[in-house]
N, C-alpha and C positions, 0 to 999 in steps of 0.2 A: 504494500500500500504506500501509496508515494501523495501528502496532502502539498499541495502547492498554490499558489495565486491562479486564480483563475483569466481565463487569453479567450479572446474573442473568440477559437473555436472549439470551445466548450459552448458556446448558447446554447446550440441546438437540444445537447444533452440535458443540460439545467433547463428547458422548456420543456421536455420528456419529464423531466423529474419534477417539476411543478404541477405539469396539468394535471397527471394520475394525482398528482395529490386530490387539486380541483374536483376532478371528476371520482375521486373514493373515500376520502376522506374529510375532515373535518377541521385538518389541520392548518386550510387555509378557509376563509370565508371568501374568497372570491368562485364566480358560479358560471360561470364560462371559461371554457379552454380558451387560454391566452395564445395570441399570433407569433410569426419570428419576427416581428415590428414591433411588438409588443415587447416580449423580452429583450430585444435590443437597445430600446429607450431603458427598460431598466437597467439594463448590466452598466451603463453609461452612468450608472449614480454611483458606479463604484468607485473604490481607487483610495489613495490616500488617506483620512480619517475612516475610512467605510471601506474597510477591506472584505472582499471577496475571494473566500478557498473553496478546493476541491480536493473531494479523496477520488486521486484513480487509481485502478487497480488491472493489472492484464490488461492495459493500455485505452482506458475505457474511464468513465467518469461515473461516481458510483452516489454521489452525493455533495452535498454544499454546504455551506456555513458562511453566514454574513452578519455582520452589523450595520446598523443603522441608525439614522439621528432619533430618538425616543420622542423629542415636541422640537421645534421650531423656535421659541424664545432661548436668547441665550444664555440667561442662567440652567439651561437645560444641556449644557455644550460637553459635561461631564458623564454624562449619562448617555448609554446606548441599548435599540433593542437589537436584542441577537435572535436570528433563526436560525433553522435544521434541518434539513429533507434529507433522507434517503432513499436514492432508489431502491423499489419493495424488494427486488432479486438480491441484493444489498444487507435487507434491514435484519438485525440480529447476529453480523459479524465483526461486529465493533467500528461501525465506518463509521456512526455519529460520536462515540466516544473521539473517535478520535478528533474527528474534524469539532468537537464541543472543545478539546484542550488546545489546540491550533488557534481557535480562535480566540479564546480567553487569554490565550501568550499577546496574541495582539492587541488582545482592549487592552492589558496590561502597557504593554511596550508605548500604546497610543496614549496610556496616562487615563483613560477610563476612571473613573470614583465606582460608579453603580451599570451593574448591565441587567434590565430588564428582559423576561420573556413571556407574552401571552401564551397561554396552553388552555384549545378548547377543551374542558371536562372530561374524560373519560378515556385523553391520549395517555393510559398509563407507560406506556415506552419511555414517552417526553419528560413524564412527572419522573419516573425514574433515574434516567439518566439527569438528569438537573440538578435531583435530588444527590444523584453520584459526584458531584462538582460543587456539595455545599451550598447550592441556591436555596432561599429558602420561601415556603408560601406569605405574601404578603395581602392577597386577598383576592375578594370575584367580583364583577360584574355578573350578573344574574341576568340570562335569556336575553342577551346582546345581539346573537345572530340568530338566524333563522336559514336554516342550510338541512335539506334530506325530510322535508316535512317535520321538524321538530326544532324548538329553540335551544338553543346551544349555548352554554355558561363560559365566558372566560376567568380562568384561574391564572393568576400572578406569581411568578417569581421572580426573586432578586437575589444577586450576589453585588455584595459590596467587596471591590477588590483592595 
């Protein structure tokens, strides 16, 4: 497993790894399979402060890890939210472990204070592994989203580094 900064020809795979999300799970609230237009404006917020990794494996991309700005005011410039995806073929052979400590080296290196994660209810994978890095619950929003005919709770965690 080799996790490194992610290059322009990963999109396509991080767009694979997204939509399944979209389209199986819960993990993301957005409710359409995203374009290669789409995910190209986003890979473009990456970079610098807002680093983008990938675990590949057998010459392949098997998952991601990013951060991002938490709010928009800058007393908020300390703080970031971090996500996870793994590809399903992937999931349960330590690609989010890893790619979770990769990227916590980098909020670190980035000077990060607090890194936030939303987890819709019942991702006990997410709650798990978070809980493996010391994050801990700071609380929910109750029946926020609405995604697979049912409302869906976001639960919070924080590590303060």
């Amino acid at each position: 497993m080799i996790i490194r900064k992610a290059n322009k020809e990963d999109i396509s795979s991080l767009l694979t790894i997204y939509n399944h999300a979209i389209e199986h799970t819960t993990a993301t609230f957005d409710m359409e399979k995203q374009t290669i237009e789409q995910r190209i404006q986003w890979f473009s917020k990456y970079g610098g402060r807002y680093p983008l990794l990938v675990a590949e494996h057998d010459g392949r991309v098997a998952g991601y890890s990013c951060l991002s700005a938490y709010r928009d005011k800058p007393a908020y410039q300390w703080t970031c939210e971090l996500s996870v995806y793994v590809d399903p073929a992937n999931q349960g052979k330590g690609f989010g472990k890893a790619l979770m400590g990769a990227i916590l080296r980098e909020a670190k290196i980035l000077g990060y204070h607090a890194v936030i994660s939303g987890i819709t209810a019942g991702n006990d994978a997410s709650i798990k592994l978070h809980e493996q890095f010391h994050f801990s619950f700071i609380g929910s929003f109750k029946e926020v989203g609405y995604k697979f005919e049912s409302w869906q709770d976001v639960w919070f965690y924080q590590l303060i580094l």
